[in-house]
C-alpha positions in Angstrom: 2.2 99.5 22.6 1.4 96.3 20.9 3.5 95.6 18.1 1.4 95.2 14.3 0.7 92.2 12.7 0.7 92.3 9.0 -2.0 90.1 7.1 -1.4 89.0 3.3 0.5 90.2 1.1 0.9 91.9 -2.2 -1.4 95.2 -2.7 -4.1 94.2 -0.2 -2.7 94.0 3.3 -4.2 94.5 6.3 -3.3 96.0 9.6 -4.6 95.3 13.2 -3.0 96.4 15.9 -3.7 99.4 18.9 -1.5 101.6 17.1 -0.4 102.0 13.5 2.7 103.8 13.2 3.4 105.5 10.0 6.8 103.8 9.9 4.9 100.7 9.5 3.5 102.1 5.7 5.4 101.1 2.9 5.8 104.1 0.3 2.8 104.6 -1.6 0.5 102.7 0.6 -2.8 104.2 1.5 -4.3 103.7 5.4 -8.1 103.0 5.4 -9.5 103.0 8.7 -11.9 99.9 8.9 -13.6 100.4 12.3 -13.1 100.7 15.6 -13.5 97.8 18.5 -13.7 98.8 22.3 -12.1 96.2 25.4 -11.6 95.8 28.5 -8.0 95.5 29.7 -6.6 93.1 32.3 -6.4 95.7 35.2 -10.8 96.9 34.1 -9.1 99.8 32.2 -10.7 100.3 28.9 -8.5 99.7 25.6 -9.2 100.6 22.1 -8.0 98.1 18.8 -8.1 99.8 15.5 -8.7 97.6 12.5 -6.9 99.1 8.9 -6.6 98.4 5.4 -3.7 99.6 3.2 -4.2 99.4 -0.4 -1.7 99.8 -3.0 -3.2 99.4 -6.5 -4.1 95.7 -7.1 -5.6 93.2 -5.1 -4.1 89.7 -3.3 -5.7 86.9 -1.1 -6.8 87.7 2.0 -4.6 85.1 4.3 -5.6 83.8 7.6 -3.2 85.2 10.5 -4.5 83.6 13.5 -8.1 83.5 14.2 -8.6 86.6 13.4 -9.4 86.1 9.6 -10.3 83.2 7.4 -9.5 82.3 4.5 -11.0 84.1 1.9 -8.4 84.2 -1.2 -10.1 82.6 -3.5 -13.1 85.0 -3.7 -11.0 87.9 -3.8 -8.6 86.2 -6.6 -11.7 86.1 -8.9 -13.5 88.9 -8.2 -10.1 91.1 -8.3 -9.2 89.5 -12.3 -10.8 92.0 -14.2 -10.4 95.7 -13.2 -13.9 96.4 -13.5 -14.7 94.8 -10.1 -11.3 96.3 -8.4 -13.6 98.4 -6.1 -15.9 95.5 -6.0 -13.2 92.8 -4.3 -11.7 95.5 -2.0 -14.9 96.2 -0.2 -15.4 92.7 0.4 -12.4 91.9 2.3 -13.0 95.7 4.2 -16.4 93.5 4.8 -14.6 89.6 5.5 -12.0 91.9 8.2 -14.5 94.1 9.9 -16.8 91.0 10.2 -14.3 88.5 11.2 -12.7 90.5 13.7 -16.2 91.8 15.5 -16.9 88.2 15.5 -13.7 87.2 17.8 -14.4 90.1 19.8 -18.0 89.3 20.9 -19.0 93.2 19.3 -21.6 92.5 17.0 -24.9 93.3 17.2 -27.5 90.6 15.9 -28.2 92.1 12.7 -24.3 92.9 11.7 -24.6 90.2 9.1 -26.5 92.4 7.4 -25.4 95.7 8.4 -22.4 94.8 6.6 -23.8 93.3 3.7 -25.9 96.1 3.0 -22.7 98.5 3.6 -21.0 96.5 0.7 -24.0 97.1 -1.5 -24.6 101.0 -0.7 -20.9 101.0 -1.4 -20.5 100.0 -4.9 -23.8 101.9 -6.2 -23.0 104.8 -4.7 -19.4 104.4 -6.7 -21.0 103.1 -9.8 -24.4 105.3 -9.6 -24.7 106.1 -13.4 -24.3 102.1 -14.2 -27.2 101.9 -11.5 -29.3 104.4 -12.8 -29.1 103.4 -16.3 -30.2 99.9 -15.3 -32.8 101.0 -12.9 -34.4 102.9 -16.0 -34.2 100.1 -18.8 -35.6 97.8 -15.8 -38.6 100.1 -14.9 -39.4 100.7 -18.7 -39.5 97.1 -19.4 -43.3 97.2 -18.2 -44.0 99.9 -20.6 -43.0 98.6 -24.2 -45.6 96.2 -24.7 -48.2 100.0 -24.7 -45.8 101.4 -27.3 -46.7 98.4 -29.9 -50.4 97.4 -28.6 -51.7 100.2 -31.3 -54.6 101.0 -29.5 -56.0 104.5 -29.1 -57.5 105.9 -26.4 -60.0 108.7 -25.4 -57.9 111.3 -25.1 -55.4 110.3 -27.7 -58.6 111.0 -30.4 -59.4 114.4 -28.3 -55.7 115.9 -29.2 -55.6 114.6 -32.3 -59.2 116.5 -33.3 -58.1 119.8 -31.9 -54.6 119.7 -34.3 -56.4 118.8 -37.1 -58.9 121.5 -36.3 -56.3 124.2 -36.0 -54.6 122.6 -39.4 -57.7 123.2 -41.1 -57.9 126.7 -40.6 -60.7 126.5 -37.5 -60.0 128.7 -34.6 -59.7 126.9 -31.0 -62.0 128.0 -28.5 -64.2 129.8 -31.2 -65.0 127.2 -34.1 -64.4 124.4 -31.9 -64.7 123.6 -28.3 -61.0 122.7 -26.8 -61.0 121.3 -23.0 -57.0 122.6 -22.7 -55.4 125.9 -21.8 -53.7 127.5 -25.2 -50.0 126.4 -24.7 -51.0 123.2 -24.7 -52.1 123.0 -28.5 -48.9 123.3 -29.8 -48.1 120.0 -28.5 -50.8 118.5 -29.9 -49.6 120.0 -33.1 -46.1 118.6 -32.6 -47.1 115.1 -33.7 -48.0 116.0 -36.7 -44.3 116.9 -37.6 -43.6 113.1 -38.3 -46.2 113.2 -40.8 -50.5 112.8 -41.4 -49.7 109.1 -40.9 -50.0 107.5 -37.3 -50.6 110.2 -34.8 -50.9 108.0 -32.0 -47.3 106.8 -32.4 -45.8 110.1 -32.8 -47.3 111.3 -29.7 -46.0 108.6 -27.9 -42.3 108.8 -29.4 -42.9 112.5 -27.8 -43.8 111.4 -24.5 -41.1 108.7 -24.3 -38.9 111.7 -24.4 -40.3 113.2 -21.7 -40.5 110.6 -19.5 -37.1 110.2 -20.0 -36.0 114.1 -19.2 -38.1 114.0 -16.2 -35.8 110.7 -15.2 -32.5 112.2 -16.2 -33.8 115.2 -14.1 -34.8 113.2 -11.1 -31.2 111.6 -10.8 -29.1 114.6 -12.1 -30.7 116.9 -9.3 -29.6 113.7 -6.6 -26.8 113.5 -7.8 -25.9 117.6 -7.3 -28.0 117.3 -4.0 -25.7 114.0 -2.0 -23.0 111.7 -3.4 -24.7 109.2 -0.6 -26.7 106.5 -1.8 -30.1 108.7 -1.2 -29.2 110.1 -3.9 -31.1 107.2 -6.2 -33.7 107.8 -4.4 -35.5 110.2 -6.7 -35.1 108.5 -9.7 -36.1 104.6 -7.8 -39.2 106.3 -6.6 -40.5 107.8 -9.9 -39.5 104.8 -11.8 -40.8 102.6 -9.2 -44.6 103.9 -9.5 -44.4 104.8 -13.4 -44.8 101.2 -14.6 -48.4 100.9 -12.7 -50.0 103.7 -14.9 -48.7 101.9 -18.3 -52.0 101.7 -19.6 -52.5 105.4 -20.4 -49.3 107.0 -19.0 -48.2 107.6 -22.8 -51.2 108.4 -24.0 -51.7 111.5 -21.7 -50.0 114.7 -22.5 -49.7 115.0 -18.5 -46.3 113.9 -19.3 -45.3 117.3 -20.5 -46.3 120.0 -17.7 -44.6 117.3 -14.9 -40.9 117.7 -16.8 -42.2 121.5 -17.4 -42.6 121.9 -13.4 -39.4 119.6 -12.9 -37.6 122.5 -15.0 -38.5 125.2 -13.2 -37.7 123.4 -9.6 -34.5 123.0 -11.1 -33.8 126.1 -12.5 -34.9 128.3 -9.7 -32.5 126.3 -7.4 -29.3 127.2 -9.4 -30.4 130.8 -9.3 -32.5 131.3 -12.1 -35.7 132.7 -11.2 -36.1 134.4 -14.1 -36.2 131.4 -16.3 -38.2 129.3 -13.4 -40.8 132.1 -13.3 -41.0 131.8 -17.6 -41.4 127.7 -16.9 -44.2 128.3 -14.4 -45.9 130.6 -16.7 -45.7 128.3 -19.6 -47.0 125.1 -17.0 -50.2 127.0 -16.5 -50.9 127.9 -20.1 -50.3 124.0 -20.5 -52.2 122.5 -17.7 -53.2 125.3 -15.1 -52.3 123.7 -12.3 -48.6 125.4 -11.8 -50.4 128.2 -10.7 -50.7 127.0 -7.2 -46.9 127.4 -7.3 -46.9 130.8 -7.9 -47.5 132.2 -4.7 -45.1 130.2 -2.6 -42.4 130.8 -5.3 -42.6 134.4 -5.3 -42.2 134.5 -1.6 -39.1 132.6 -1.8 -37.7 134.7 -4.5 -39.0 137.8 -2.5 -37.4 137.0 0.3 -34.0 135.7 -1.6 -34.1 139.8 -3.1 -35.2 137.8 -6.4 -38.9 138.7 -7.0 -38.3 141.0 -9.4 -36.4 138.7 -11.8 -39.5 135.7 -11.1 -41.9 138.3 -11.8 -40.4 139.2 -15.4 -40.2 135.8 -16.2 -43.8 135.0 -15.4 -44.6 138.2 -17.4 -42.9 136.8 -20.4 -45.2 133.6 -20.3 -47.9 134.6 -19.8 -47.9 137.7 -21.8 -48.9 135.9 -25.3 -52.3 134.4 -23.4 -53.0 138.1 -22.7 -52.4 139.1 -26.2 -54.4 135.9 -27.2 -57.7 137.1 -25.1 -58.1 139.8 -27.8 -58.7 137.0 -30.9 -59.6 134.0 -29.2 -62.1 133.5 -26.0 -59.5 130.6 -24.3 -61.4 131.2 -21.0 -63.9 129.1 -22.5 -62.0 125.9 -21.6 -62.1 126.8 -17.3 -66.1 127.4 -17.9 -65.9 124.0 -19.5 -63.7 122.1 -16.6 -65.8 124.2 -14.0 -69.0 122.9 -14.8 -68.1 119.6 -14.6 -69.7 117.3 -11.9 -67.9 114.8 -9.2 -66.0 112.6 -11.3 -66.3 108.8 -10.2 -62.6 108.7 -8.3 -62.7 112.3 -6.9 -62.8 112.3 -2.9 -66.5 112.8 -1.9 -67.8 110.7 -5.2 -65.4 108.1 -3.5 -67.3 108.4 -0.1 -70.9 108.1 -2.0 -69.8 105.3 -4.2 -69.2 103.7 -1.0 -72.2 104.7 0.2 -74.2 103.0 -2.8 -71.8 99.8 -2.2 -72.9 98.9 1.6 -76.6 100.2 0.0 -77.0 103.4 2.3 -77.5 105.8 -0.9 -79.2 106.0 -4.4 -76.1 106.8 -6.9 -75.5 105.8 -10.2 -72.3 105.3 -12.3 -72.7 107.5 -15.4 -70.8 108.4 -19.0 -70.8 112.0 -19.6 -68.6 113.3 -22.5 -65.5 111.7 -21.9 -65.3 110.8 -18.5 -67.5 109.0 -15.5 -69.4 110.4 -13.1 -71.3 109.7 -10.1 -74.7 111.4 -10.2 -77.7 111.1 -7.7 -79.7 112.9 -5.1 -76.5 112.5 -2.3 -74.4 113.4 -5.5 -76.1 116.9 -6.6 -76.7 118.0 -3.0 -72.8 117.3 -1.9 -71.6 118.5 -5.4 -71.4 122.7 -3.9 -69.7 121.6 -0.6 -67.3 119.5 -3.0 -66.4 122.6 -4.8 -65.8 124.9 -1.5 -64.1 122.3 0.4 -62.0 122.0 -2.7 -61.4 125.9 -3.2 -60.6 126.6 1.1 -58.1 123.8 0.6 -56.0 125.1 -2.1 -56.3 128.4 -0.8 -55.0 126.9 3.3 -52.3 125.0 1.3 -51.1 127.9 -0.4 -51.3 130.4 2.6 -49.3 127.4 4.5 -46.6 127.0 1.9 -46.4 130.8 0.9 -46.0 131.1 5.0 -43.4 128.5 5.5 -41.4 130.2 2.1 -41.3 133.6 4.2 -39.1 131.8 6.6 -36.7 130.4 4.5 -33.7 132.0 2.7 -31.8 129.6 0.8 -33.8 126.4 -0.1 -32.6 122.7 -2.0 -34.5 121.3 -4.2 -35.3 118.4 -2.0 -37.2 120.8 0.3 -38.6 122.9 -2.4 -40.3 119.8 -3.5 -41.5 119.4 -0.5 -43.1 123.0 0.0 -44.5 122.7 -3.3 -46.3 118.9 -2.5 -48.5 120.9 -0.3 -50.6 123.2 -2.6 -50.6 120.6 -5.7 -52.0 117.8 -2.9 -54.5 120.5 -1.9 -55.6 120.7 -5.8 -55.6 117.6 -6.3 -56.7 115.3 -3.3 -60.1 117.5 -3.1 -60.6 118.4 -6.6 -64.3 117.8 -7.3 -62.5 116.4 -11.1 -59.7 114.0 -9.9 -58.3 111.5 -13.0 -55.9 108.3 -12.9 -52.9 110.4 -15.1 -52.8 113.4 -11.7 -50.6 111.2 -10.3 -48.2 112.1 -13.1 -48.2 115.3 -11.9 -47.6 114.3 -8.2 -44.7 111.9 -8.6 -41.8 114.0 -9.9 -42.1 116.4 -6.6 -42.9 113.5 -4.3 -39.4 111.5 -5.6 -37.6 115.0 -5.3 -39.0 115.6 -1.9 -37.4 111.9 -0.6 -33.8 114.0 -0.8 -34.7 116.0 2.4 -36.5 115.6 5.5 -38.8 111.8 6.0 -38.5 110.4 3.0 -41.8 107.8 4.2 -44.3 111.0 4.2 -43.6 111.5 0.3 -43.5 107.8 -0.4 -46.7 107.4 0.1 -47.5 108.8 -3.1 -45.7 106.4 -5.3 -47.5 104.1 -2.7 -50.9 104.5 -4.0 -49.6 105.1 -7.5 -49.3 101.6 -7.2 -53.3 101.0 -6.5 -54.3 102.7 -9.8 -54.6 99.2 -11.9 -57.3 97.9 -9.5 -59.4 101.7 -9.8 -58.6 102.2 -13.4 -59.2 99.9 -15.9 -59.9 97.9 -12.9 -59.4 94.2 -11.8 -62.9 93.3 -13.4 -62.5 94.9 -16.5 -65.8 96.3 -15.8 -64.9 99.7 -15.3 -67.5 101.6 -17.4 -70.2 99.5 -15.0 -68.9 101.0 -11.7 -66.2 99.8 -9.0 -66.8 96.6 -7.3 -66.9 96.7 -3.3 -63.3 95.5 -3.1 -62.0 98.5 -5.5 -64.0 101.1 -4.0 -62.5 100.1 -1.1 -58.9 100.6 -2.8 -60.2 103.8 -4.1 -61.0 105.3 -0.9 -57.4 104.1 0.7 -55.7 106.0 -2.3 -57.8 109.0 -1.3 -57.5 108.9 2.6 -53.8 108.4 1.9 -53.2 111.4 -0.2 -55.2 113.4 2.2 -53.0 111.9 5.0 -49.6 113.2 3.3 -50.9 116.6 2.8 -52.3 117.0 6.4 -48.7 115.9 7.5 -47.0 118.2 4.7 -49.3 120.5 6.3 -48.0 120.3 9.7 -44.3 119.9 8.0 -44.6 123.6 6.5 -46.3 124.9 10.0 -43.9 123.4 12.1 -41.2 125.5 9.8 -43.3 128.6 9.8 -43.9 128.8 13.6 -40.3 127.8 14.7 -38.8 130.0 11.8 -35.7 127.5 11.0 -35.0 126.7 7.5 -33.5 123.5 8.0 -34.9 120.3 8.4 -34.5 118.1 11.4 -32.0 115.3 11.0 -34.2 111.7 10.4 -32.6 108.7 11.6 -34.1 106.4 10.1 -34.0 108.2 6.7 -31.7 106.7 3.9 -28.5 107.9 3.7 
């Protein structure tokens, strides 16, 4: 048995030896294994050197002892003077030893350099993860401040305001005046109006600020229940990542509110509320419809968990007041509205005829119709019914998938709840004949929770094209209401064959689970841990 040799001294010592007896500790010391190094002995047998760390409460200089470790006092003395970086200064002499000592023994592989310098830095966030997410979110809404003071409106900004002023003046929605929304979602256009008749525009961007920021506090309080790992982050770097590249109509969108309002009810039906998470889905789809893909899949889950009863009453309690609502006001007015709308100019299969018109293989034209564009011609109206059947058989597969996949699965995280979810919402909105710049709001809360379980590259590529919405919309040439150059319809179809992509692969996710009836995910190497 080789005997120890004892490095520095003062609170940071360090051990290396074959063996550490616990003779060797002095009281109050605390062993920290460092890593272990295989060799050869002299006679070919194989011999096994433990490096350790004992640390007692403060910090010293690392000493050199040998040449096994360099100097490296200095560094720690000033790191180690103010307690806040106490944590800080001890990984990096666990880092200086464990590199040091691989060094002498020929053990490293070629990229340890940086194996070990990203160790130190997974290290301290993952101790100091609040710090990091508070700067992470002051960093990402940097981007958007300049839209909270630029004071101009837009389209739809001038669409909510009408309908509250409408309701204010005693008209009925849906009957005295046409309203494009789903009933639950005037009361928040009414909601500006509570900081006065002054500047609506602002007040409904104060609202959305908020939010924003409880689908962010969401995003890292469910990592943060989910790991204590650095993946963890990962939620809240991937939505705050993407949100900056829709700051030109992000807070002008009341998109904002059914994405925390879906966020919510992940949440809540994973700490074993489905009652409430039924009531949330309810109210999502008197917001903004689209929830109601989740329905299905949901209720299996609960079903199967010997909760359906309790999801059920809650999405009786939502939705009973639109029932009671059908016998003053015709609200079903708003889906004949959004249903006889054409392909709008960024939807799949107007996409793939735009391109069409750009390499001059068909006669299409960029047109203004109410409030949005559209691309209209011969290709365009013959294409337009197989654009609203493909779009229908897909929600409906996607549903049937997920709803298939639920059946299988007992007790689910919200990381793979997500994930089930991401399949029917791509379905809606990947081939919806109506497909708008602010749907990606709606996709990037469940694509950053989906990154906590399973390949976290599949839901990345979300915030991915997230990223390409400047060049579609306004557009690099400014010239938007004129039609998509050659170079930005070619972005435009990439951010469409990519969200097709990561539903077919969600797809085959969800069958995968269905056919070989295990709940869990795979382990994924190469995920971040």
């Amino acid at each position: 048995m080789a005997r120890i040799q004892r490095i520095g001294a003062g609170s940071l010592r360090f051990y290396f030896g074959d063996l550490l007896p616990s003779t060797d500790l002095e009281t109050g010391q605390k062993l920290v294994p460092m890593g272990v190094f295989p060799r050869g002995g002299a006679g070919g047998e194989r011999r096994v050197r433990v490096l350790h760390a004992v640390r007692l409460g403060g910090f010293s200089a690392v000493c050199r002892a040998g040449s096994f470790l360099e100097q490296a006092g200095e560094t720690l003395d000033v790191l180690a003077g103010s307690d806040d970086f106490r944590h800080l200064a001890f990984d990096i002499g666990l880092a200086i030893c464990q590199l040091q000592v691989g060094r002498m023994m020929n053990m490293d592989p070629p990229d340890h350099d940086r194996a070990a310098a990203w160790t130190l830095v997974a290290n301290w966030v993952a101790r100091h993860r609040f710090a990091t997410a508070y700067l992470i979110v002051v960093l990402s809404w940097l981007p958007l401040l300049p839209s909270l003071f630029d004071g101009g409106k837009q389209g739809d900004i001038s669409v909510y305001e009408n309908d509250a002023d409408s309701v204010i003046q005693g008209k009925m929605p849906y009957r005295d005046t046409l309203v494009e929304y789903p009933p639950y979602a005037i009361p928040i256009f009414l909601l500006p109006r509570m900081f006065g008749s002054g500047d609506y525009l602002q007040g409904f961007m104060m609202l959305a600020v908020f939010c924003d920021l409880l689908i962010r506090g969401g995003l890292f309080w469910a990592g943060v229940r989910h790991t204590d790992r650095l993946r963890s982050l990962l939620p809240l770097i991937c939505y705050c990542a993407a949100v900056p590249f829709l700051r030109f109509f992000c807070l002008q969108r009341f998109d904002l509110w059914p994405a925390l309002i879906c966020v919510a009810a992940l949440l809540l039906f994973c700490r074993d509320k489905p009652r409430w998470s039924g009531l949330a889905i309810a109210i999502g789809i008197g917001v903004k419809v689209y929830p109601a893909v989740f329905v299905l899949p949901l209720f299996t889950l609960a079903l199967r968990q010997g909760k359906g009863r309790r999801f059920v009453a809650g999405l009786i309690a939502g939705l009973g007041p639109i029932v009671l609502l059908s016998f003053v006001l015709p609200w079903w007015r708003f889906a004949q509205f959004q249903g006889d709308r054409g392909l709008q100019c960024e939807s799949l299969v107007a996409s793939f005829i735009w391109s069409l018109k750009r390499l001059g293989l068909a006669d299409a034209s960029w047109v203004w119709v109410t409030r949005w564009f559209e691309v209209q011609g011969p290709l365009a109206s013959a294409l337009l019914p197989c654009a609203r059947g493909l779009f229908l058989v897909a929600v409906l597969c996607s549903v049937t998938i997920a709803s298939l996949a639920a059946s299988r699965c007992r007790a689910i995280r919200i990381g793979r709840l997500a994930r089930l979810l991401l399949v029917p919402l791509l379905g809606f909105v990947a081939f919806n004949q109506v497909l708008s710049p602010q749907f990606m709001i709606w996709l990037l809360p469940l694509a950053a929770l989906g990154t906590l379980e399973g390949n976290p590259w599949i839901v990345l590529g979300i915030p991915l094209v997230t990223a390409f919405t400047p060049v579609i919309f306004p557009s690099f040439s400014g010239n938007y209401g004129r039609g998509l150059n050659f170079l930005e319809t070619t972005v435009m179809i990439m951010r469409n064959f990519i969200l097709v992509a990561v539903w077919c692969l969600l797809i085959k996710e969800q069958w995968q689970i269905w056919r070989n009836g295990n709940p869990d995910f795979p382990s994924f190497s190469h995920g971040i841990s």
